[in-house]
C-alpha positions in Angstrom: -22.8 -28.1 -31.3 -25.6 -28.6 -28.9 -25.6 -26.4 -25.6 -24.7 -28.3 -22.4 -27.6 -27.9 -20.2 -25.8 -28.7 -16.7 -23.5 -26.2 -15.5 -22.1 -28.8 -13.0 -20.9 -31.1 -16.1 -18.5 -28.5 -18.2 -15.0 -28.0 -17.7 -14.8 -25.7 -20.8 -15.3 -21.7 -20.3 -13.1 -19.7 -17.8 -13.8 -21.9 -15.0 -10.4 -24.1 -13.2 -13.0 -27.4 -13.6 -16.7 -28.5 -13.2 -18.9 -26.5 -10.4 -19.4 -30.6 -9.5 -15.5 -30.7 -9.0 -15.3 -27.8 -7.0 -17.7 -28.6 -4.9 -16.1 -31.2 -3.9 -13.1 -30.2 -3.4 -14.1 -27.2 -1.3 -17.0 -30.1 0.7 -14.0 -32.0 1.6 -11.6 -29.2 2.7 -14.1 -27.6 4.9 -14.6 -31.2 6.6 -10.9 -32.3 6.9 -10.8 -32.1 10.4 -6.6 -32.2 10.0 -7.1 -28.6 8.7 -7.7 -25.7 10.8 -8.2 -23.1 7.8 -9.5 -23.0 4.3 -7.5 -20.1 2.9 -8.8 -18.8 -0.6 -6.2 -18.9 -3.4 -7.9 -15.9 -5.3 -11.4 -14.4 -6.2 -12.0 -14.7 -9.8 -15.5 -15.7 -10.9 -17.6 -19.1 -10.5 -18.3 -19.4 -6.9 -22.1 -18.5 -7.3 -21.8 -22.0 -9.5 -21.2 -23.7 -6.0 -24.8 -22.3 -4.5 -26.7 -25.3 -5.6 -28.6 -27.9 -3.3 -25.7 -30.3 -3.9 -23.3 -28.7 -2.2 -24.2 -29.7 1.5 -21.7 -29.0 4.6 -23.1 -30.7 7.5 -19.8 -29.1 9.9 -21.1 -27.6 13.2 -17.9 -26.4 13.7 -16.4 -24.7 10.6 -12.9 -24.2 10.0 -11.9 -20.5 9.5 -12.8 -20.0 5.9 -10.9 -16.7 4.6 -11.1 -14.9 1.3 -13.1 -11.9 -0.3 -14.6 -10.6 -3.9 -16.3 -13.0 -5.5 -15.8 -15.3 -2.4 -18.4 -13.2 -0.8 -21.0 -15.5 -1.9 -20.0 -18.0 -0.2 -19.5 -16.1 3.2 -23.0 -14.9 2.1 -24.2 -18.1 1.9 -22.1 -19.7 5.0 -24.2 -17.0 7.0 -27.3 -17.6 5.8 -27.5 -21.5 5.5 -25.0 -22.0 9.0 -24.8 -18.9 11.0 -20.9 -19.4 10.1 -18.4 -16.8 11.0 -16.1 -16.1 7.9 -13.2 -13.6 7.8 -13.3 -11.0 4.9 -9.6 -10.6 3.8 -6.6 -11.2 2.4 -6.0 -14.8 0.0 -2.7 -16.5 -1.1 -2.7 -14.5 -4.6 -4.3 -11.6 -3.3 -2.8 -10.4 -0.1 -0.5 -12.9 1.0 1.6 -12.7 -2.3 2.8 -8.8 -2.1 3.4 -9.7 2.1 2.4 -7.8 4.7 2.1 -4.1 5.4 3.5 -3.3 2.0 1.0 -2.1 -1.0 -1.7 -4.3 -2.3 -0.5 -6.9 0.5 -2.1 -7.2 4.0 -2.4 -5.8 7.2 -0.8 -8.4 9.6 -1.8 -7.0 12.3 -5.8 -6.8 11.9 -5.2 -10.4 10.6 -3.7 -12.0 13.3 -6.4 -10.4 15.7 -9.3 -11.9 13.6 -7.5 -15.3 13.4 -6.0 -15.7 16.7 -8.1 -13.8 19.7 -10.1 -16.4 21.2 -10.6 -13.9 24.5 -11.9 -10.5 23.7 -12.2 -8.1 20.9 -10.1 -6.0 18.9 -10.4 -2.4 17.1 -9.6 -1.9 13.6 -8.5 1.9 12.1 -10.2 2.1 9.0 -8.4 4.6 6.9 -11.2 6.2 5.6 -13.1 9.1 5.8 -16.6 9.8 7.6 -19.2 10.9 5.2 -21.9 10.2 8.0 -21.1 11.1 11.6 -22.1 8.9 13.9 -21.6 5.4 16.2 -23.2 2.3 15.3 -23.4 -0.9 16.9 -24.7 -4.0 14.9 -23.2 -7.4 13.4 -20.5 -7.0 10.4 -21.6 -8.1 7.3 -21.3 -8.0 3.6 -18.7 -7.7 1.1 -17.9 -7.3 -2.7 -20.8 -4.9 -3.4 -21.9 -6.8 -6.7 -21.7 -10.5 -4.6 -23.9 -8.8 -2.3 -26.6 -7.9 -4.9 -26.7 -11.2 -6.7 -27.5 -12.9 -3.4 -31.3 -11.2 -4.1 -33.7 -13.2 -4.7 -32.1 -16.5 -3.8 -32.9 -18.8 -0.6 -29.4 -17.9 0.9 -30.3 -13.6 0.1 -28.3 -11.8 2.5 -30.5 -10.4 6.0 -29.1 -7.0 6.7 -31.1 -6.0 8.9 -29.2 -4.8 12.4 -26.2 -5.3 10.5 -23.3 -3.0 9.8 -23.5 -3.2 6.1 -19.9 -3.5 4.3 -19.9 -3.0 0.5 -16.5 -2.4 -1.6 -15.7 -3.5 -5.3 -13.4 -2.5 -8.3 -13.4 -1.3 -12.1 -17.3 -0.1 -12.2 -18.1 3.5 -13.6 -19.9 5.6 -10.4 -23.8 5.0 -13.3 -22.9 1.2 -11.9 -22.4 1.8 -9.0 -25.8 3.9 -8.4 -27.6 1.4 -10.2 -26.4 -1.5 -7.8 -27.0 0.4 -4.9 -30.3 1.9 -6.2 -31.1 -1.6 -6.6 -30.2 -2.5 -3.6 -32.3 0.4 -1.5 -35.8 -0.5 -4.0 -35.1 -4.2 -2.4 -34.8 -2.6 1.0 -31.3 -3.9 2.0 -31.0 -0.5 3.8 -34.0 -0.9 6.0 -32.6 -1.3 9.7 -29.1 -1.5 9.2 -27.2 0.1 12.2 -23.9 1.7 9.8 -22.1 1.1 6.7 -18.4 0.8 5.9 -17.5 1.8 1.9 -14.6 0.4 0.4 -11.8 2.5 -1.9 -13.9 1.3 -5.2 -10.3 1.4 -6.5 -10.5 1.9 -11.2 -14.0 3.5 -10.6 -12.9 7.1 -12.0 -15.8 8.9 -14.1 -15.3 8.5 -17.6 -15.6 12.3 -17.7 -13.5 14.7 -15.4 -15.8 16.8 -13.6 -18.8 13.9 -13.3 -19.8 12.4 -10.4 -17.6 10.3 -8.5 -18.3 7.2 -6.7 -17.9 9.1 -3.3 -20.6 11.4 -4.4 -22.6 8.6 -6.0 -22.4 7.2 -2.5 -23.1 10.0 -0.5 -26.2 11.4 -2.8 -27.8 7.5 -2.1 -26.9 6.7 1.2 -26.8 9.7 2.7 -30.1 10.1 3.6 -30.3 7.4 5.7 -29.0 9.6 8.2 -27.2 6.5 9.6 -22.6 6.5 10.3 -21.4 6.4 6.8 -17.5 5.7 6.4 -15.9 5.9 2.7 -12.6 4.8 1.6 -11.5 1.7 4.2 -8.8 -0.1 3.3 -10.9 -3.4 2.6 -11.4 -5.7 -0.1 -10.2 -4.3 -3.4 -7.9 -1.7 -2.0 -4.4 -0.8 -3.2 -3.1 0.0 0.8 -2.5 -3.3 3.2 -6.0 -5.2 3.4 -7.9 -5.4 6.9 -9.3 -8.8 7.3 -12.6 -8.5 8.9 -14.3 -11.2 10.6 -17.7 -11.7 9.2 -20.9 -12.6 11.2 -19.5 -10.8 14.5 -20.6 -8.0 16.8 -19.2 -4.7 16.1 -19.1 -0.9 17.3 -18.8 1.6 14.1 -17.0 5.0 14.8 -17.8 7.3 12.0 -15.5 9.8 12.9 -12.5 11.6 11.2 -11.0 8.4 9.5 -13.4 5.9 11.1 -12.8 3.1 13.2 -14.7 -0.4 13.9 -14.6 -1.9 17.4 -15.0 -5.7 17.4 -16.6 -6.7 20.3 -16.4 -10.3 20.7 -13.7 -13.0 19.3 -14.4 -14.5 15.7 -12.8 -17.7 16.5 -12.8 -20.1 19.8 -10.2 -22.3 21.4 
């Protein structure tokens, strides 16, 4: 059977339909202007598929677009392409489904700040723990750790530069994890940015007891950056309610005890 040469023409695979289809689909949602959200059904794989010159949005005011792992190339992209604010959280099989405040749901409270304040900012407790002590101020970005990497090298390669860096991901052995964020310090991602916020890297146990763990994977390659370091937030792939953080804002980082962000100016207008 002869290999299909465009990606955009298969339905086959492990993909819902076409990357044409879905383009589509996700072209027109962002441009219905009855709609006031576009709200993520689930991560899964394919939305890299969707980075293609044919999928154009020509919006200058976005909807709120919400979602996170694998959707992080989108945001990514949404950043790069549009300066778009995009809200890093909690989606209708992956959040909203287990409710709020309740294990592997969301926190309702951090999401009704990010989606609703049109006034002034908001602070988020991050659960964590400070690796780094320190304050940082700088504009929230990032996401899924691995999303973040395969934006290098493309035209829409995520500028982290004054940023405060977030990275989180699930089910990768701490060698993986070094490797993507060795890879990610050679490409100088690291250069100039203000803090970084680490997710639980829930499944990420060493295969042997008594190796390194991701925490210390984390700590050994970051910490000499000597910049506010903050492990274990409740973001992303975490089993505790999910924070939604809004994307492409200003923010304050508090590296201290169990960390806190500041977000100092409303994600969403009126």
């Amino acid at each position: 059977m002869p290999v299909n040469s465009d990606p955009f023409a298969s339905t086959n695979d492990y993909f819902a339909a076409s990357a044409k289809d879905r383009s589509s689909e996700l072209t027109a949602a962002l441009a219905d202007k009855s709609s006031g959200a576009v709200i993520c059904a689930r991560g899964g794989y394919g939305s890299t598929y969707l980075l293609d010159k044919k999928f154009k949005v020509a919006s200058p005011r976005p909807p709120i677009f919400l979602g996170y792992s694998d959707i992080t190339s989108l945001e990514i992209y949404f950043w790069q392409k549009y300066r778009w604010v995009t809200f890093y959280g909690p989606m209708v099989a992956a959040g909203f489904d287990s409710g709020a405040n309740v294990a592997s749901g969301y926190d309702e409270s951090s999401f009704r700040a990010a989606l609703t304040e049109t006034r002034h900012g908001w602070s988020l407790n991050l659960d964590g723990q400070s690796l780094v002590t320190g304050d940082a101020r700088g504009v929230l970005l990032g996401g899924c750790m691995t999303m973040v990497e395969s934006s290098l090298g493309t035209p829409w390669e995520l500028e982290t530069r004054g940023s405060i860096l977030v990275l989180e991901d699930r089910g990768m052995k701490p060698f993986q994890v070094d490797r993507v964020l060795t890879h990610l310090r050679q490409a100088g991602k690291f250069a100039g940015v203000r803090g970084i916020v680490l997710g639980e890297f829930p499944e990420c146990e060493p295969a042997i007891e008594g190796s390194p763990t991701v925490r210390d994977v984390a700590l050994r390659i970051l910490g000499g950056l000597h910049i506010p370091i903050v492990w274990g937030a409740r973001i992303g792939h975490t089993p505790r309610p999910m924070l939604t953080l809004p994307l492409g804002v200003r923010a304050r980082m508090l590296a201290r005890g169990a960390g806190k962000l500041d977000i100092l100016e409303p994600a969403v207008i009126a």
